[in-house]
C-alpha positions as CSV (number, residue, x, y, z in Angstrom):
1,X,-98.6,-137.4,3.0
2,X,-97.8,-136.5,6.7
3,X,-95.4,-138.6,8.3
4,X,-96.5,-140.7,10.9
5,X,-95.3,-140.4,14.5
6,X,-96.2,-142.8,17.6
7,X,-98.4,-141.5,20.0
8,X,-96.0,-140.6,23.1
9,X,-97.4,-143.1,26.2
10,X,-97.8,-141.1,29.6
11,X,-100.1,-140.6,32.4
12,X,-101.9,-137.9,30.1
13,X,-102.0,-138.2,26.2
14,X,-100.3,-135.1,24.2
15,X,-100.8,-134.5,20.9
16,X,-97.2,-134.5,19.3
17,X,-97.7,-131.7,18.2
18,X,-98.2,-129.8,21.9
19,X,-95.0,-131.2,22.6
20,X,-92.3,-129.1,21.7
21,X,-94.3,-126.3,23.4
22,X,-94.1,-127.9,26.8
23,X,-91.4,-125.8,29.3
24,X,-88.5,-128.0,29.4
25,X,-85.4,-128.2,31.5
26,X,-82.3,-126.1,31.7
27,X,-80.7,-129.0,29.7
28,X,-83.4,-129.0,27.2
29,X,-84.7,-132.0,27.6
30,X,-88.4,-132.3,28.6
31,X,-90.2,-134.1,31.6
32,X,-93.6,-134.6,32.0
33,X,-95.9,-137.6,32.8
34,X,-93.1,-140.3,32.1
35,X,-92.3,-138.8,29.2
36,X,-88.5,-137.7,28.4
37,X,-87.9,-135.8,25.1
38,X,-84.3,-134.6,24.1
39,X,-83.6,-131.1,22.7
40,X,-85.7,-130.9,19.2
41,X,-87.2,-133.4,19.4
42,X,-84.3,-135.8,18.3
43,X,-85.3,-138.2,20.6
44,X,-87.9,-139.4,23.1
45,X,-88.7,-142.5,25.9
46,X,-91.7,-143.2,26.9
47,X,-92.6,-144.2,30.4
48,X,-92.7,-147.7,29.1
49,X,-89.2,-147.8,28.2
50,X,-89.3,-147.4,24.1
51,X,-86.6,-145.2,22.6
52,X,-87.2,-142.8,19.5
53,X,-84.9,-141.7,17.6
54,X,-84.7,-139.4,14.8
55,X,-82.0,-137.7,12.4
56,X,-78.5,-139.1,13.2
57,X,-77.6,-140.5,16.2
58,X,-74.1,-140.2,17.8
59,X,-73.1,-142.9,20.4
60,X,-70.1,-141.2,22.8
61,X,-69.8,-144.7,25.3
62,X,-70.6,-147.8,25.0
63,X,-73.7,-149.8,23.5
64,X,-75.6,-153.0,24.8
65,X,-75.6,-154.6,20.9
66,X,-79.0,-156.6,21.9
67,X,-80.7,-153.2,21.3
68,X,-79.4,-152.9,18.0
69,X,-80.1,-155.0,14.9
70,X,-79.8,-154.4,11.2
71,X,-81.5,-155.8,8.2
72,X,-80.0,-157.8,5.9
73,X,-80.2,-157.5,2.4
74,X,-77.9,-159.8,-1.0
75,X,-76.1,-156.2,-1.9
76,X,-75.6,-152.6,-0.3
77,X,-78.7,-150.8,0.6
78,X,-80.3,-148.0,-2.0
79,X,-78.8,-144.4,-0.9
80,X,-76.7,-145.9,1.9
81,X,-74.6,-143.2,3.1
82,X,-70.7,-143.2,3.5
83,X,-69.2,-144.6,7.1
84,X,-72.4,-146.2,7.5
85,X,-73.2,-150.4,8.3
86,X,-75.2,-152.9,6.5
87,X,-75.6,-156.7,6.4
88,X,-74.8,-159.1,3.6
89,X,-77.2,-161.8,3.4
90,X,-75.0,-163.0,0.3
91,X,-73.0,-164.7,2.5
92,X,-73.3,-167.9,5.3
93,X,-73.1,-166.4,7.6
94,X,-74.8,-163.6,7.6
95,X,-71.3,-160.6,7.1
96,X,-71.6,-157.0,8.9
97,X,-70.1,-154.4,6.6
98,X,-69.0,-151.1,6.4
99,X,-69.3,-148.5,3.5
100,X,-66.5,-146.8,3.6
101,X,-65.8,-142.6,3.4
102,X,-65.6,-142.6,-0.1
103,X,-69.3,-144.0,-0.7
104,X,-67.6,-146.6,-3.4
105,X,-66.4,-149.6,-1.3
106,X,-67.6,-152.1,1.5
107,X,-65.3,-153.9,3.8
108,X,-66.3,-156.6,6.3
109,X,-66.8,-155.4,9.9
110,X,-64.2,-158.6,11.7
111,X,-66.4,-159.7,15.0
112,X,-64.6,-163.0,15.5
113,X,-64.8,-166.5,14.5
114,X,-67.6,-169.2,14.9
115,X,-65.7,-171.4,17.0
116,X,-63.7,-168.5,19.1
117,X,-62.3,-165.1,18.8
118,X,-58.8,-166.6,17.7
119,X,-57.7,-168.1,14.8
120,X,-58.3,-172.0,13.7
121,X,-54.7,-173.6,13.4
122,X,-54.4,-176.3,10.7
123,X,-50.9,-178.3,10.8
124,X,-49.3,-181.4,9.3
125,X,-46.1,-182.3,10.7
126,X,-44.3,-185.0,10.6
127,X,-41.2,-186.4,12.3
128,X,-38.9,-189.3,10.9
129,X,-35.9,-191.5,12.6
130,X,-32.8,-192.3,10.0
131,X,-30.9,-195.0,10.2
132,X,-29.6,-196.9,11.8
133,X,-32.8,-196.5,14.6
134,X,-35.2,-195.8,11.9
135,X,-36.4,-196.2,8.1
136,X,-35.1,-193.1,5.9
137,X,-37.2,-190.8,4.5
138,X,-35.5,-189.6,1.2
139,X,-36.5,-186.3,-0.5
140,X,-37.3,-187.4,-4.0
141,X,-35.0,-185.5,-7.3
142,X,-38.3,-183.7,-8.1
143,X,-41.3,-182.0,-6.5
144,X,-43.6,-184.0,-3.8
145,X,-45.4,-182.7,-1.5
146,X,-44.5,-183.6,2.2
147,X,-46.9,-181.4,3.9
148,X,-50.6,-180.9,2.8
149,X,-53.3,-178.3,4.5
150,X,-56.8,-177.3,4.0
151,X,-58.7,-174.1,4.5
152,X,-61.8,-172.5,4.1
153,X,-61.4,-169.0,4.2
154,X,-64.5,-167.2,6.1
155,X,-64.6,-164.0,3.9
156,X,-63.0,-163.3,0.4
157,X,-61.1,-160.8,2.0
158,X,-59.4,-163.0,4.3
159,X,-55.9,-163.5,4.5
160,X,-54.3,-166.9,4.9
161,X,-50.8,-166.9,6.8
162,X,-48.5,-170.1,5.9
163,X,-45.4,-171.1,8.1
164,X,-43.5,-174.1,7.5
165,X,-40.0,-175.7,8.1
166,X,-37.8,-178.7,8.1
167,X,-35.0,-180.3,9.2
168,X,-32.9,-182.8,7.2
169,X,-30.0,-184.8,7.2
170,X,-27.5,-185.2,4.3
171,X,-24.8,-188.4,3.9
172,X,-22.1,-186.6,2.1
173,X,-21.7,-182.7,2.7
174,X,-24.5,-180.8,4.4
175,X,-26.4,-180.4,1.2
176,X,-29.4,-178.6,1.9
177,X,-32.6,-179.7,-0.1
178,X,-35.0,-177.2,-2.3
179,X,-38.2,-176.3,-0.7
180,X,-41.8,-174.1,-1.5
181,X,-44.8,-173.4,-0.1
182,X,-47.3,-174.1,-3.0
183,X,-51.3,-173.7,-3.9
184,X,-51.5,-174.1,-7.8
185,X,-48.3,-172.3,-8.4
186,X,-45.2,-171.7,-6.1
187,X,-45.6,-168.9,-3.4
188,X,-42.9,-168.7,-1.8
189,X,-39.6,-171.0,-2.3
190,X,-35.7,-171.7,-1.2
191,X,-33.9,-172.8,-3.9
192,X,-30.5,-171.5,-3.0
193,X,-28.8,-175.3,-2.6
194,X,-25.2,-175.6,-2.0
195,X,-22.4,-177.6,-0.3
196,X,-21.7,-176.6,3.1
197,X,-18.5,-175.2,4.5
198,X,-16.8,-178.1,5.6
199,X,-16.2,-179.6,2.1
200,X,-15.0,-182.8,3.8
201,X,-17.8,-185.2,2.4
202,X,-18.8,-186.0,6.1
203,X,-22.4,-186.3,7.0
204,X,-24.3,-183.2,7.8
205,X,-27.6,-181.8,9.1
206,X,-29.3,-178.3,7.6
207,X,-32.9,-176.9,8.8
208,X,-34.5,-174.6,7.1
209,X,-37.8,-172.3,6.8
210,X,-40.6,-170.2,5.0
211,X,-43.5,-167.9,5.7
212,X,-46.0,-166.4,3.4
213,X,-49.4,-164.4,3.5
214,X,-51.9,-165.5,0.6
215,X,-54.8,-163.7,-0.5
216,X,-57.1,-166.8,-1.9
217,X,-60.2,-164.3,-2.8
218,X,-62.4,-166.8,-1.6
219,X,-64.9,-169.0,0.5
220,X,-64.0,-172.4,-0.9
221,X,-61.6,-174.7,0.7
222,X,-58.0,-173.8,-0.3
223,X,-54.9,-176.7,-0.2
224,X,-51.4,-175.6,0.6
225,X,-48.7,-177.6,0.4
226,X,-44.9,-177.6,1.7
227,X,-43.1,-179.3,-1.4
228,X,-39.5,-180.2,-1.4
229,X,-36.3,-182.4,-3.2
230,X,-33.0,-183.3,-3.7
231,X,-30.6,-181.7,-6.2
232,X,-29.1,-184.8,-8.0
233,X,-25.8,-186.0,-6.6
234,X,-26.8,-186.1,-3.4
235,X,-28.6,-187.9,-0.9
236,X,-30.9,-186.2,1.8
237,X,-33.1,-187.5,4.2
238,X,-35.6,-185.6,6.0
239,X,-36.2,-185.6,10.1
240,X,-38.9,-183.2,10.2
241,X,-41.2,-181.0,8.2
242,X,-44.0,-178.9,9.4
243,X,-46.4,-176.9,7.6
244,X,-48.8,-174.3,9.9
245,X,-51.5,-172.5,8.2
246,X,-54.6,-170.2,9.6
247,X,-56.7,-167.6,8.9
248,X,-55.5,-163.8,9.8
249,X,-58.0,-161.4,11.5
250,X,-58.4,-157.7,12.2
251,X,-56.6,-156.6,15.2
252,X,-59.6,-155.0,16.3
253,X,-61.9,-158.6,16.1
């Protein structure tokens, strides 16, 4: 079956066929009745502004994205080419992504966030007085959590960055407490306790931190938690803890 081709809109109808035999410009590109047709014919606007294209098309500057849209389909097109774009209608929203060079693997295309082109922060922190000006807050001799934060990761592929610290305050050396960044198992911890230097008994403060990049693998809402406690022996009461999470992006989002 012959393919079909639009019929060109000028002051003077052409059969597309005539075309190509019409004298063009030293550029090769032809002019004639409102019609301008690129070098074989890869590509021709009609005097009404519509754009044809045909064969690849190679963009050198820049390109107005309301004149380009793509159709979205639940998995990668049939015979989608490597280094090509697709949409994945899997996904709410809608995810642009890009078949890599090898033909095997898609990645998602990062264009920003709903709410903004940065990342959403999500904190907890919290700030306590000892005594005598305040009620203590005393680490417990096992795990509890004294920071909790949810996420919802926009892609599978994201990648969740965790920052937390404290500061805390210990009645007979400067102790320092045992701390970890947790999900369902630890991630990242500090369990490296010990006396400090002074070995006097006095009262002492210690402050400590940890930073971690988790890959969840998913779309659901992900809890992280800063856990920490006391070594036995000891008593430690904490001032502040803190607990930062958000969601990483491409550099070039």
């Amino acid at each position: 079956m012959k393919e079909y081709k639009p019929i060109p809109q000028g002051k003077k109808i052409y059969r597309w066929e005539d075309l190509p035999n019409l004298p063009v410009s030293s550029d090769g590109v032809l002019r004639v009745d409102g019609i301008v047709m690129g070098p074989n014919e890869k590509w021709w606007i009609d005097e009404e502004g519509n754009a044809y294209f045909a064969g690849e098309m190679t963009v050198e500057k820049d390109v107005d994205p309301q004149y380009i849209q793509l159709q979205s389909s639940s998995s990668a097109p049939s015979g989608i080419n490597p280094l090509s774009l697709w949409v994945s209608s899997s996904a709410s929203p809608n995810v642009l992504k890009y078949r890599d060079s090898s033909g095997l693997n898609d990645n998602n295309v990062p264009v920003g966030t709903v709410s903004g082109d940065h990342p959403v922060a999500h904190t907890d922190i919290n700030h306590y007085v000892v005594p005598p000006t305040g009620s203590a807050h005393e680490l417990s001799t096992s795990w509890a959590h004294e920071c909790t934060v949810s996420v919802t990761p926009s892609s599978v592929d994201s990648r969740i960055f965790l920052s937390a610290c404290w500061t805390c305050w210990c009645d007979l050396d400067t102790h320092t407490p045992y701390a970890r960044l947790y999900k369902s198992s630890a991630l990242a911890s500090y369990t490296s306790q010990d006396a400090g230097t002074s070995g006097s008994g006095a009262a002492g403060y210690s402050c400590g931190g940890l930073f971690y990049v988790d890959s969840p693998n998913t779309t659901s809402s992900v809890t992280y938690y800063l856990d920490m406690y006391e070594p036995a022996l000891t008593t430690i009461n904490v001032l502040h803890t803190s607990l930062v999470v958000f969601e990483c992006l491409d550099a070039t989002a």
